[in-house]
N, C-alpha and C positions, 0 to 999 in steps of 0.2 A: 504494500500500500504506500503511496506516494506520502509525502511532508504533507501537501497540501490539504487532503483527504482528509490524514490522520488527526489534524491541527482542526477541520471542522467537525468532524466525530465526537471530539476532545471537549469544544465549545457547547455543540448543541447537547451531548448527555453531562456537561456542569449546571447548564440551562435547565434542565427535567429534574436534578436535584436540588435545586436552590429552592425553598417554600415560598409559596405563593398567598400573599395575604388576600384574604377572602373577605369583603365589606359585610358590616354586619346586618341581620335582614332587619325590615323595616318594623316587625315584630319588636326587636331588640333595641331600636332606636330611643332612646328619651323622647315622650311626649309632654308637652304643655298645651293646655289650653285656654284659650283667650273666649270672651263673648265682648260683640258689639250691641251695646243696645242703649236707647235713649240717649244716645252723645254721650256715651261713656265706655272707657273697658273695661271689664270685669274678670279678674283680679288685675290692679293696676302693676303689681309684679310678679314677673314668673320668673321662678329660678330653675336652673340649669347645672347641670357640673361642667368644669371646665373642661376643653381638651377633648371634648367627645362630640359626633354628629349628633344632634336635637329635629324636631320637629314641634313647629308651633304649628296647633288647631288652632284657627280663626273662624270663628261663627258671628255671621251678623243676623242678629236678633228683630231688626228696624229701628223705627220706620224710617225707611228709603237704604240707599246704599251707603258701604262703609267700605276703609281700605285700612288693611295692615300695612302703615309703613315705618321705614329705617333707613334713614338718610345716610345715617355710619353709616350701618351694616348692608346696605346698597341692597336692600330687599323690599318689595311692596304686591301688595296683591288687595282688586277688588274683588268688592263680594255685593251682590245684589240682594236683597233683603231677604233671608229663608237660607242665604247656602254657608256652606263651610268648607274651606279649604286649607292646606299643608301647606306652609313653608317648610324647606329643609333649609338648617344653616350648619358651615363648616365649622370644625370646634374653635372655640374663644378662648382667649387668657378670660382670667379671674374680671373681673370688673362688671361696670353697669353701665348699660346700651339703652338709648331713649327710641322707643315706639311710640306712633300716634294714628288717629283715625283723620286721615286728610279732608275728611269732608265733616267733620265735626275738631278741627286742631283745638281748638282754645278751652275744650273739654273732656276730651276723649287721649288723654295722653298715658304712658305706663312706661316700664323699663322691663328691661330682660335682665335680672340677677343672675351672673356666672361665679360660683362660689369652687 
């Protein structure tokens, strides 16, 4: 068998033994959840652990529509009155990240506690 050969044999079965990390299922993921209702969020903080994928539940409650948003954390989603939807965010250091409902700002505000 030639160098050549041998040298890609050599690579591709180091490749087949190096372990492969596997994301965790969505089952496994931390959840939180949020409610929109009356121009307000409901709990105004959700805590998290740090360093790990999360998933916030956003439910808007009414009347009319709401949006999860995170100007930081460069994430937003609306919701038309009745639905709920997931954010997934990347893991965070420790700290507190400010969320609000953009169609209610001046009342509807809350934080993401990463402890």
């Amino acid at each position: 068998m030639s160098w050549p050969i041998k040298k890609i044999l050599t690579a591709s079965l180091a490749a087949l033994l190096i372990p492969i990390a596997v994301p965790a299922s969505a089952e496994d993921m931390p959840t939180v959840s949020v409610l929109f209702q009356n121009g307000r969020c409901i709990p105004e903080t959700l805590t998290v652990p740090a360093g790990v994928r999360f998933r916030v539940q956003a439910t808007n409650k009414g009347p009319g529509p709401a949006e999860f948003e995170s100007i930081e954390l460069r994430k937003e989603s609306v919701l038309a009155e009745g639905v709920t939807r997931s954010v997934v965010f990347a893991p965070l250091k420790a700290g507190r990240y400010p969320f609000f409902d953009d169609f209610h700002p001046g009342t509807a505000k809350g934080w993401i506690l990463v402890k």
